[in-house]
N, C-alpha and C positions, 0 to 999 in steps of 0.2 A: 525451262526456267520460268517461275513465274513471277510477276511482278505488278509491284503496287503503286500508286502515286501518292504523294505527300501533300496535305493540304495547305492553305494558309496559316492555320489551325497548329499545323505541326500531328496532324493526326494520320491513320492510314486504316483504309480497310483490307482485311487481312483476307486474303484470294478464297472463296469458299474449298476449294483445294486442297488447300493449305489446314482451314479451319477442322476439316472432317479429318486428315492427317493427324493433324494433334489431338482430335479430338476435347476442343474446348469452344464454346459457345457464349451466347450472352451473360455477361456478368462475370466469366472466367478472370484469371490473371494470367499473367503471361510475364517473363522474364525477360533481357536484355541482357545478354552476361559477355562479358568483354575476354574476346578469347587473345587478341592479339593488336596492336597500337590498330585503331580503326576498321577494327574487323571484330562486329559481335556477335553472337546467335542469337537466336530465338526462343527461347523454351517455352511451352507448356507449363506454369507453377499450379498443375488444378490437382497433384496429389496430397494425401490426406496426412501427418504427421506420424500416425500409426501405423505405413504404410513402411516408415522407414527403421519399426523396430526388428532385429535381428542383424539387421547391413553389415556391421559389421564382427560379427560370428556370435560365441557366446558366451556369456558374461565371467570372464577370469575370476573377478574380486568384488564379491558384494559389500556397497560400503557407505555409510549410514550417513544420512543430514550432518547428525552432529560430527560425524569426521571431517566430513566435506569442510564444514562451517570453520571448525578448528585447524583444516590446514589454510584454509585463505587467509584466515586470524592471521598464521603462522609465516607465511609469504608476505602477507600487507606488513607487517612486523619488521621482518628482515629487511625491507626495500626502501624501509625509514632511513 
């Protein structure tokens, strides 16, 4: 297990260990994601946006601005 200490600051240095693990370095970001009441992990956020297209298979229904636009219309509408 490895482990870090907590400044006054509220800050931590993260175990070089750890660092080459994830794989994220000076100026990265990193995530805090809350798995369960007081138990969070750690992530890694140093992927790129484009990284995430395909995830989830491929594409059913191709469907244009102006549909998109006109169902929110159509939803904000109803919800009056």
């Amino acid at each position: 297990m490895t482990i870090a200490t907590l400044s006054s600051k509220g800050q931590i240095t993260i175990p070089a260990e750890v660092r080459k693990d994830l794989h994220v370095d000076t100026g990265d970001r990193v995530e805090f994601v809350q798995i369960a009441p007081g138990r969070y992990e750690f992530v890694a956020a140093t992927r790129e946006v484009t990284e995430l297209k395909g995830m989830f298979g491929p594409t059913k229904k191709i469907v244009s601005i102006e549909a998109m636009n006109a169902a929110i219309a159509q939803r904000g509408a109803a919800a009056r």
